[in-house]
NUZARO-870626 format. One line per field, with one value per atom (N, C-alpha, C, O, CB): z negated, y negated, x negated; chain; atom name. Coordinates in steps of 0.2 Angstrom, whole numbers, plus 5000, padded with zeros to 4 digits. Glycine has a CB too. Layout:
<domis>
zz <- (Z  ...)
yy <- (Y  ...)
xx <- (X  ...)
ch <- (A  ...)
at <- (CA  ...)
</domis>
This chain:
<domis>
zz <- (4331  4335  4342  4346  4334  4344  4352  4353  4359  4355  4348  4347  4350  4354  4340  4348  4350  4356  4360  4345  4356  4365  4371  4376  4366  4370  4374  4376  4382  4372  4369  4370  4374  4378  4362  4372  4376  4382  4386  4371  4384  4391  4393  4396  4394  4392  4395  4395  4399  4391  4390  4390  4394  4395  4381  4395  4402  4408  4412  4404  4409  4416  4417  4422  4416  4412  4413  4416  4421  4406  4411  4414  4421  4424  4411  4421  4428  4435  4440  4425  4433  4437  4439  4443  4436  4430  4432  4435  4438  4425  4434  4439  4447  4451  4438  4448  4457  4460  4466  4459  4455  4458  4457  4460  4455  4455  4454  4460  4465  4446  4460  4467  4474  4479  4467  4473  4481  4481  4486  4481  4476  4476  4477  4480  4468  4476  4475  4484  4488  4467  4484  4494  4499  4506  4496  4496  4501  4501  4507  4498  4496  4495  4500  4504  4489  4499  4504  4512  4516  4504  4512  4519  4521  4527  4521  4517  4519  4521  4527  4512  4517  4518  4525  4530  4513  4524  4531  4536  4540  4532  4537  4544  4545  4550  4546  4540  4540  4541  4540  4532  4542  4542  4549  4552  4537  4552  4559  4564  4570  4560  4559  4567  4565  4570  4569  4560  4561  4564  4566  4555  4566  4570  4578  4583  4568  4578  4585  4588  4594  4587  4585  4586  4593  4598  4578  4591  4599  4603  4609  4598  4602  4610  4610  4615  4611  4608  4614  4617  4623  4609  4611  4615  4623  4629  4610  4621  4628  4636  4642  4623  4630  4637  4640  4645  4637  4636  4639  4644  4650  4634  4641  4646  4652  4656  4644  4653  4657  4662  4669  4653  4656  4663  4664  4666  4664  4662  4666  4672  4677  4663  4670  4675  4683  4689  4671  4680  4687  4690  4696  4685  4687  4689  4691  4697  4683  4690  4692  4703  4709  4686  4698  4707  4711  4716  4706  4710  4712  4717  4723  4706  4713  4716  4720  4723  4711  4722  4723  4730  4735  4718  4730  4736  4740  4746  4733  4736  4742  4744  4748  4741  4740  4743  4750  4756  4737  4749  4756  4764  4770  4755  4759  4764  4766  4771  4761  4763  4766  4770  4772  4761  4770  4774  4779  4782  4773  4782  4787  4793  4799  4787)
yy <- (4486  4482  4483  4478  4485  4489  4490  4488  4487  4496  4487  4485  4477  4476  4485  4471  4465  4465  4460  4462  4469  4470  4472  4469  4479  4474  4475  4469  4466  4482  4466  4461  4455  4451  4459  4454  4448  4449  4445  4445  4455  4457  4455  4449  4466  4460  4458  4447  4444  4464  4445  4437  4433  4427  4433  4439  4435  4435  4430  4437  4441  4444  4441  4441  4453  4439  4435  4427  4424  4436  4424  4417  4417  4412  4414  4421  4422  4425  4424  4432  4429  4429  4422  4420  4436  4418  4411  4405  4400  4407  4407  4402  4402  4398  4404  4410  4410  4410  4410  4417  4409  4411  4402  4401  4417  4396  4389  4390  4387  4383  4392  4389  4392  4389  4391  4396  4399  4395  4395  4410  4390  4389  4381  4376  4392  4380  4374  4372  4368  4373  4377  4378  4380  4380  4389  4381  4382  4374  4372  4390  4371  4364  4360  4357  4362  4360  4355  4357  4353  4357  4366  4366  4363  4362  4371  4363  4362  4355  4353  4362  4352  4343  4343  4341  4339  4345  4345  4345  4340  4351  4353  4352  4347  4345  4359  4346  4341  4334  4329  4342  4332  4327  4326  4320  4326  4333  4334  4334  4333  4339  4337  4336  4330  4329  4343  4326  4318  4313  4308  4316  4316  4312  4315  4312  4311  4322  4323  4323  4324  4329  4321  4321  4315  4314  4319  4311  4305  4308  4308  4293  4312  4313  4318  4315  4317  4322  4328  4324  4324  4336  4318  4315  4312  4313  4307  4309  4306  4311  4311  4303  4316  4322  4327  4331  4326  4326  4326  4323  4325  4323  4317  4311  4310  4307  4305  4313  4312  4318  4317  4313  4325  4329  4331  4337  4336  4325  4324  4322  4324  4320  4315  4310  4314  4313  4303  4318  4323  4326  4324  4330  4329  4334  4329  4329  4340  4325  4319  4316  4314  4314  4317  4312  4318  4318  4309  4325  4333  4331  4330  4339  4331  4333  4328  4330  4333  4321  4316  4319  4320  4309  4320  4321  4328  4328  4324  4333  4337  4335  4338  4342  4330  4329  4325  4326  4324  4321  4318  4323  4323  4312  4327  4331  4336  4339  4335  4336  4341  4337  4340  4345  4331  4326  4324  4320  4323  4327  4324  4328  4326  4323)
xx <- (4421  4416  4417  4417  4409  4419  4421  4427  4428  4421  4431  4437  4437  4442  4439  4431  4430  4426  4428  4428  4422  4419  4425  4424  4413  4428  4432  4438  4438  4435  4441  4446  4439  4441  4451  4435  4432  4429  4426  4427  4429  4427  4434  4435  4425  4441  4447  4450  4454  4454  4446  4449  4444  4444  4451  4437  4433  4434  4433  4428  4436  4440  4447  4450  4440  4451  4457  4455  4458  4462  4451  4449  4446  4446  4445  4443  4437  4444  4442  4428  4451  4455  4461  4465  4457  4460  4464  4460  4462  4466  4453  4448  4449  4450  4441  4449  4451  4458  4459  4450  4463  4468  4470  4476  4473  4467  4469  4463  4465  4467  4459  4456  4459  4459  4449  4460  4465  4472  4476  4469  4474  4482  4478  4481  4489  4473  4473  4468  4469  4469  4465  4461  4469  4469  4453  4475  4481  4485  4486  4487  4486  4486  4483  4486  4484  4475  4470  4474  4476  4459  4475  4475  4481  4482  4474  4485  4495  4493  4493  4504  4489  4489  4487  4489  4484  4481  4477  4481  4482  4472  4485  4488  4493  4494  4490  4497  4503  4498  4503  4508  4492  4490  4487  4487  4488  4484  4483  4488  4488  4479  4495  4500  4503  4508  4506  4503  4504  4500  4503  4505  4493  4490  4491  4489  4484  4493  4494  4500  4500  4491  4504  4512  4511  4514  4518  4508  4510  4505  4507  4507  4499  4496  4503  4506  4487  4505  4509  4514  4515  4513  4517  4523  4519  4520  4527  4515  4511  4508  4507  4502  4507  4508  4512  4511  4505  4517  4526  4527  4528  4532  4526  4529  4526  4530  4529  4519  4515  4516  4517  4510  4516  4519  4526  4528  4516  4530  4538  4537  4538  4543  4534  4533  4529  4530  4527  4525  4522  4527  4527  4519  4530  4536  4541  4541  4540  4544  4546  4543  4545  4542  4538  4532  4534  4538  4518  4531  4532  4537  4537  4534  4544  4550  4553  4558  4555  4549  4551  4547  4550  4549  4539  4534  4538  4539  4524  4541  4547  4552  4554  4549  4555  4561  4558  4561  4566  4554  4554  4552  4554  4548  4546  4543  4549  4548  4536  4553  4559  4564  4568  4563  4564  4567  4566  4570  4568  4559  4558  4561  4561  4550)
ch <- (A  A  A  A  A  A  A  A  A  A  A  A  A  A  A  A  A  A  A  A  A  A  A  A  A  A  A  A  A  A  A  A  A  A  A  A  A  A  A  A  A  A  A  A  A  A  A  A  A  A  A  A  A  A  A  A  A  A  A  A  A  A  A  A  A  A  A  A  A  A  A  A  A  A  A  A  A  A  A  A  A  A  A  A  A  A  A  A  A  A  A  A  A  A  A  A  A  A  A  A  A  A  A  A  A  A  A  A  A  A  A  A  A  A  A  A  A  A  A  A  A  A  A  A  A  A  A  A  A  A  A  A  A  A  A  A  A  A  A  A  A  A  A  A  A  A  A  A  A  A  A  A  A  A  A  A  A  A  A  A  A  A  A  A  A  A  A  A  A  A  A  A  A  A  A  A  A  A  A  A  A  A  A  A  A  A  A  A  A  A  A  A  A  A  A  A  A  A  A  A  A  A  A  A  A  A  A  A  A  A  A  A  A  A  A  A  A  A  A  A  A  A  A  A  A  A  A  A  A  A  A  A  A  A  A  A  A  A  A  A  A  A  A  A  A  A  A  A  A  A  A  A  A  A  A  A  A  A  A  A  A  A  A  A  A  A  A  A  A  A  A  A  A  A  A  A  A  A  A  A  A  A  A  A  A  A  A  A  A  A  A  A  A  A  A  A  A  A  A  A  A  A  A  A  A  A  A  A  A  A  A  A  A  A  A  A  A  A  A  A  A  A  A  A  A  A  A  A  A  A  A  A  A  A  A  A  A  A  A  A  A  A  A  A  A  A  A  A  A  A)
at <- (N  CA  C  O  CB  N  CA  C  O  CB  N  CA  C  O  CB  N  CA  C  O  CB  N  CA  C  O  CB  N  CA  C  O  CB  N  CA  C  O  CB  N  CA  C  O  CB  N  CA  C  O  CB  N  CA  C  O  CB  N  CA  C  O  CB  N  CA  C  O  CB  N  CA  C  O  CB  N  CA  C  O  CB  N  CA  C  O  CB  N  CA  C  O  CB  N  CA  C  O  CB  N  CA  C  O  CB  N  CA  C  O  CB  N  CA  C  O  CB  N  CA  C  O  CB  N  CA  C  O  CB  N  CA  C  O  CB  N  CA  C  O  CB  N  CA  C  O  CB  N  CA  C  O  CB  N  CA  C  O  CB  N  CA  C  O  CB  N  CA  C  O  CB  N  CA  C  O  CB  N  CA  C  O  CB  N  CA  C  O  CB  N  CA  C  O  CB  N  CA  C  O  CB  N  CA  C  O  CB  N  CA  C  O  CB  N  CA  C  O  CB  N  CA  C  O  CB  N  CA  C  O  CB  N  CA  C  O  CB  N  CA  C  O  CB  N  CA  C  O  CB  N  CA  C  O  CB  N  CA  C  O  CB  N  CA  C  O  CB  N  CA  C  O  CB  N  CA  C  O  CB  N  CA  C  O  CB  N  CA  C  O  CB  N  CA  C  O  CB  N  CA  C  O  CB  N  CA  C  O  CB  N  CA  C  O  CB  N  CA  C  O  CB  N  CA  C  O  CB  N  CA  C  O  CB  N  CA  C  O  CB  N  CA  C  O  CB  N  CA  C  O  CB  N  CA  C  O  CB  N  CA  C  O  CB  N  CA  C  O  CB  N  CA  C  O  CB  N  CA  C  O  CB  N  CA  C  O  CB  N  CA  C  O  CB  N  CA  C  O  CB  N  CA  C  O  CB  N  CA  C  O  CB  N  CA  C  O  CB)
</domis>
């Protein structure tokens, strides 16, 4: 009898550790997507603020070159 108490504690506690471990692999999944889908929508802002603060450093270098010309 303790023989069958015991194995169905351990095949509860084995399902109850295959239930968490599909859910941690399966909550690391949503998140891979997630982020791979947040830095597919942010990939053009950063390009847009590259370019933005080139074009600065650009105008920058342009406003000393003159001011050192004078």
């Amino acid at each position: 009898m303790l023989l069958w108490i015991a194995l169905a504690v351990a095949v509860v506690a084995l399902v109850a550790l295959a239930v968490l471990v599909h859910g941690v692999l399966g909550g690391m999944g949503r998140l891979r997507r997630e982020l791979e889908a947040g830095q597919r929508d942010l990939n053009p802002v950063l390009e847009q603020v590259q370019a933005t603060v080139a074009a600065a450093e650009r105008t920058k270098a342009q406003r000393e070159a003159r001011s050192n010309g004078r």
